[in-house]
FITI-802192 format. One line per field, with one value per atom (N, C-alpha, C): residue in one letter; atom name; x, y, z; residue number from 1. Coordinates in Angstrom, 3 decimals. Layout:
N
res	a, ...
atom	CA, ...
X	X, ...
Y	Y, ...
Z	Z, ...
n	NUM, ...
//
This chain:
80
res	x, x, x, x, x, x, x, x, x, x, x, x, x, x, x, x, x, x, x, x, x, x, x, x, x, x, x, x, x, x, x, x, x, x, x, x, x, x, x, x, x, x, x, x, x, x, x, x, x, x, x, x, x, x, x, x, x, x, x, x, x, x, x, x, x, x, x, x, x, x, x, x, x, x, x, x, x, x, x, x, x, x, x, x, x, x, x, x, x, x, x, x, x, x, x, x, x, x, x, x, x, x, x, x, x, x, x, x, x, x, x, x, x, x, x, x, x, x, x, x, x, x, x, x, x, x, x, x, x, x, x, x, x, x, x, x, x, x, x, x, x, x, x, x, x, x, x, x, x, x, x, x, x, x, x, x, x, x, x, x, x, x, x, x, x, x, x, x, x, x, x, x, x, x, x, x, x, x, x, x, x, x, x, x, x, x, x, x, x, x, x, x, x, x, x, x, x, x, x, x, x, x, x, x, x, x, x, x, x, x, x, x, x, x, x, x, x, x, x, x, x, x, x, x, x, x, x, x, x, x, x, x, x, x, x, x, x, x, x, x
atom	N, CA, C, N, CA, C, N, CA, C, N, CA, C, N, CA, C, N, CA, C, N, CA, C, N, CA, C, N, CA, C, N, CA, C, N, CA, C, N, CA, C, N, CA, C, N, CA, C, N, CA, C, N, CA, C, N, CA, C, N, CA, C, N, CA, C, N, CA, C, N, CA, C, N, CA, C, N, CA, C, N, CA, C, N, CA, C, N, CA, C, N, CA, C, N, CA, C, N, CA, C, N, CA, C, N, CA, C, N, CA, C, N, CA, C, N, CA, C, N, CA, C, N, CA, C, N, CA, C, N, CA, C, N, CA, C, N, CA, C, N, CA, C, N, CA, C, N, CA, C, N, CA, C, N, CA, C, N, CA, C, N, CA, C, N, CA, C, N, CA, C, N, CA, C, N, CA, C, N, CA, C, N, CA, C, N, CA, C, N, CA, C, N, CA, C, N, CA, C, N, CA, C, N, CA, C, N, CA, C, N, CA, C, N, CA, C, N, CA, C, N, CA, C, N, CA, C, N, CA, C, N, CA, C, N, CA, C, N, CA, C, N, CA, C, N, CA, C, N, CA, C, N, CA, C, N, CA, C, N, CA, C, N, CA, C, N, CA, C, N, CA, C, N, CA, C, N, CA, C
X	85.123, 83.735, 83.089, 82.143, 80.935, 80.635, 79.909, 79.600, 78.350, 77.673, 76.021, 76.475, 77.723, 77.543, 78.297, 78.775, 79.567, 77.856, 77.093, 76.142, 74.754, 74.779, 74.541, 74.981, 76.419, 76.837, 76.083, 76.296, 76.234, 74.178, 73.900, 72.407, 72.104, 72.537, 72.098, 73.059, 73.975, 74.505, 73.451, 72.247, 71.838, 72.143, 73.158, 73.560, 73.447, 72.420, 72.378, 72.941, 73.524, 74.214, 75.260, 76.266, 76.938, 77.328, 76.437, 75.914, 76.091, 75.699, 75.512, 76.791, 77.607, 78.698, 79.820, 80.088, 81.287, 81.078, 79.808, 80.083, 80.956, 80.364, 81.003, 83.035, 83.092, 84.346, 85.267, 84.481, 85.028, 85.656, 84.306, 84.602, 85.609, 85.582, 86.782, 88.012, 88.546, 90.050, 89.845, 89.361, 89.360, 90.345, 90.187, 90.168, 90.121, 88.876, 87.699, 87.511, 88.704, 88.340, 88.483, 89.257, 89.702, 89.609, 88.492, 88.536, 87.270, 87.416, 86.570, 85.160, 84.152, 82.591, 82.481, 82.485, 82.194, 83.140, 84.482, 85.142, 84.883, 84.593, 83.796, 82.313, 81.895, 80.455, 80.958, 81.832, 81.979, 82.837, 83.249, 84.194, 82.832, 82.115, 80.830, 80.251, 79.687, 78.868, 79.606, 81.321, 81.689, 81.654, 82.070, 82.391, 80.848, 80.587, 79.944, 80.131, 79.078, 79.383, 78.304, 77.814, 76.458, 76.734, 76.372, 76.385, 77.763, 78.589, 80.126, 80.792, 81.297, 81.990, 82.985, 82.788, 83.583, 84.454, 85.381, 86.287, 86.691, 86.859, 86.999, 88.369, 89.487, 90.639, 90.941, 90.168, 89.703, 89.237, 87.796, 87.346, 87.761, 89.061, 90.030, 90.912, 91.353, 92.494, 91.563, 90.484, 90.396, 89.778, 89.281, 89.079, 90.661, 91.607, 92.553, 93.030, 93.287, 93.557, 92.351, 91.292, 90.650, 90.833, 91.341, 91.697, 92.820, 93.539, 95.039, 94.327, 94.012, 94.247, 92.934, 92.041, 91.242, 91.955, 93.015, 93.643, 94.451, 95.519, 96.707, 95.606, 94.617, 94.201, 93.123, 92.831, 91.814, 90.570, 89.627, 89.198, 87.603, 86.443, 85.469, 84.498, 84.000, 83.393, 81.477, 81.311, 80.203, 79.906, 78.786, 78.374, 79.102, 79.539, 79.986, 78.629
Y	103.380, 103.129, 102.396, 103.064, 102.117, 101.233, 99.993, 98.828, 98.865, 100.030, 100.193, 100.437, 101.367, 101.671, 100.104, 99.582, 98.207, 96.921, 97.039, 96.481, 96.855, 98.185, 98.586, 98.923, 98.607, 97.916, 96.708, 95.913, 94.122, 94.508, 94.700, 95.234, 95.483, 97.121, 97.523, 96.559, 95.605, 94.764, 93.509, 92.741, 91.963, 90.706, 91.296, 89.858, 90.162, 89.415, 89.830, 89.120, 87.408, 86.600, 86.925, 88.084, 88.784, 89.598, 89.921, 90.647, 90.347, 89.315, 88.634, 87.908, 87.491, 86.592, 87.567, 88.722, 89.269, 90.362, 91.346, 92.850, 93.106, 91.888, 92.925, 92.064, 90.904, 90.723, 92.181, 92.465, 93.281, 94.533, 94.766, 96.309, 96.254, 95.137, 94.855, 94.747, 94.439, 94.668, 96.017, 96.879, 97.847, 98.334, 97.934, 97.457, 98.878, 98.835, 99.831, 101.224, 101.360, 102.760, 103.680, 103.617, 104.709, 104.177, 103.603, 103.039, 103.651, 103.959, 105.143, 104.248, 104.545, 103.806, 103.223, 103.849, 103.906, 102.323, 102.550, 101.548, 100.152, 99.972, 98.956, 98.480, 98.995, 99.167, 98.588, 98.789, 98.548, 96.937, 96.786, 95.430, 94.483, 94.886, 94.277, 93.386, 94.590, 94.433, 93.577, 93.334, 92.873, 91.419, 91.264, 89.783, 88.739, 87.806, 86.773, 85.505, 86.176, 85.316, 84.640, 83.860, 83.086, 82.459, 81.874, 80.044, 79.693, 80.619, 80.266, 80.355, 79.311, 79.722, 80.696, 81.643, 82.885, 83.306, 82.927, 83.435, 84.849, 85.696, 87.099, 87.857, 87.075, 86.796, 86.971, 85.707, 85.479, 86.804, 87.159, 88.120, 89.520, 89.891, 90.941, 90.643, 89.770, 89.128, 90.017, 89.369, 89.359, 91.266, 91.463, 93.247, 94.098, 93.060, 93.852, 94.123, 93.025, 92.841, 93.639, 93.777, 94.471, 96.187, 96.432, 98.128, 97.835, 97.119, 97.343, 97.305, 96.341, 96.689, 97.856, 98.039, 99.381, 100.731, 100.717, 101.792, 102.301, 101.091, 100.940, 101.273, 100.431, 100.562, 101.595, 102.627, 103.579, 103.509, 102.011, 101.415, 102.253, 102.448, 103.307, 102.856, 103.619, 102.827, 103.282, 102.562, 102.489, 100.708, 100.353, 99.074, 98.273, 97.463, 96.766, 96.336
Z	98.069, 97.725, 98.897, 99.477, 100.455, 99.769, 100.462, 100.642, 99.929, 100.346, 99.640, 98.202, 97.892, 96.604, 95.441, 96.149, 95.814, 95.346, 96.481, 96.134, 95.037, 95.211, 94.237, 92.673, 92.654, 91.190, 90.912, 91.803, 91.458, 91.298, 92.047, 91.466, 90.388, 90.074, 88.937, 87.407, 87.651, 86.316, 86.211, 86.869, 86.819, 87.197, 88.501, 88.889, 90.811, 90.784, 92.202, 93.312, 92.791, 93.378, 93.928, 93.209, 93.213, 94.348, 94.797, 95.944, 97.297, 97.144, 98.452, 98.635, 97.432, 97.372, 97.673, 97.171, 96.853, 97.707, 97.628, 97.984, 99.216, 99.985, 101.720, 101.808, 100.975, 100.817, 100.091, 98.840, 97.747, 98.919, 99.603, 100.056, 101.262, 102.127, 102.847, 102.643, 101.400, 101.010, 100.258, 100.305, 100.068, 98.281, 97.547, 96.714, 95.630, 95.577, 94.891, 95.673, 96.705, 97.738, 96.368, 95.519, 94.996, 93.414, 93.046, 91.640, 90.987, 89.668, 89.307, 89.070, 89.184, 89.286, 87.696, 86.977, 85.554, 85.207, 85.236, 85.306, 85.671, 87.468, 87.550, 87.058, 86.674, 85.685, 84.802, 84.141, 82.396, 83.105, 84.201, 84.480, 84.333, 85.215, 85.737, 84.253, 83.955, 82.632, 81.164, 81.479, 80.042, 80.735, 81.710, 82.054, 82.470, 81.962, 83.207, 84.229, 85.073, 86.247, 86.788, 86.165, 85.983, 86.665, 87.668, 88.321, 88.095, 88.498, 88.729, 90.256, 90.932, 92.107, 92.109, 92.560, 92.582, 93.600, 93.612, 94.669, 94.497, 95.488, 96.050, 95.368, 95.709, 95.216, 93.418, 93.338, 91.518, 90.837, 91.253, 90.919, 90.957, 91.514, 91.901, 90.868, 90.722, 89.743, 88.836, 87.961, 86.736, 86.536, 87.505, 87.852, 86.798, 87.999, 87.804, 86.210, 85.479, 84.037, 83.308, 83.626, 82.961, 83.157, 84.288, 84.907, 83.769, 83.435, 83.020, 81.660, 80.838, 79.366, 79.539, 79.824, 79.674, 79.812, 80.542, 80.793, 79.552, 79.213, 78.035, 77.097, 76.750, 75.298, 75.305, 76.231, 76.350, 75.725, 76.319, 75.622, 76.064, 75.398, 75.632, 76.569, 77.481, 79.040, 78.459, 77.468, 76.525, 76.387, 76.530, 76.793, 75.353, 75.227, 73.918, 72.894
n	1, 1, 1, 2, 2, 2, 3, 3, 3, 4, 4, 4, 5, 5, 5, 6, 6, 6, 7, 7, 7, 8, 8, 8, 9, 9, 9, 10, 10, 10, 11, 11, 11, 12, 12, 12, 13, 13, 13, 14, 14, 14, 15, 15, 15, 16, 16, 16, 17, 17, 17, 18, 18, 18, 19, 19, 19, 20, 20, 20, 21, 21, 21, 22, 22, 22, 23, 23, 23, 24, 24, 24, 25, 25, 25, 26, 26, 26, 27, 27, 27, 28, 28, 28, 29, 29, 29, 30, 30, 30, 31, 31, 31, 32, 32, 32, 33, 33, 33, 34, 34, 34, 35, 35, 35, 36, 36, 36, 37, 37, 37, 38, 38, 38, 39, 39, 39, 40, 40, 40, 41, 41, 41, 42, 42, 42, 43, 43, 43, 44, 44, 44, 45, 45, 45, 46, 46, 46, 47, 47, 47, 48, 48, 48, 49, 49, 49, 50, 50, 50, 51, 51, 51, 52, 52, 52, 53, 53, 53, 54, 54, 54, 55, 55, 55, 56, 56, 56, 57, 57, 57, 58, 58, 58, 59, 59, 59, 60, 60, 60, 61, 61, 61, 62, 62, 62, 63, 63, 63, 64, 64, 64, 65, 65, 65, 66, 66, 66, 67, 67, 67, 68, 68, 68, 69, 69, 69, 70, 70, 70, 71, 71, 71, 72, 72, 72, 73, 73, 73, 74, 74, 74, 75, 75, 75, 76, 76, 76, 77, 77, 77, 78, 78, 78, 79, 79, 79, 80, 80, 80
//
């Protein structure tokens, strides 16, 4: 996944802090080269990250647990 399309998640979820904090880290560990869009959308959109220090690291961590039980529990990529 490009960098534009990485920032344009954190855009279109309403968090634009996001953006500026994470995108060009996110897209540098390359991470998300091969992670389906919809997926990170639905990561984006269940979790918040309001006025939280966010480490790059952290925010991969918790990505990850969410790829995993979404996967196991084939959970529906439909807004909750």
């Amino acid at each position: 996944m490009e960098r534009e399309q990485i920032e344009g998640l954190f855009e279109e979820s309403g968090n634009p802090g996001l953006n500026s904090k994470l995108a060009y880290k996110v897209w540098m560990t390359g991470v998300w080269d091969e992670e389906d869009e919809d997926r990170i959308e639905a990561f984006i959109d269940a979790y918040s990250f309001e006025e939280e220090g966010i480490i790059t690291g952290e925010f991969l961590y918790h990505y990850r647990i969410f790829a995993y039980i979404h996967e196991r529990n084939e959970l529906p990529l439909l807004p909750f």
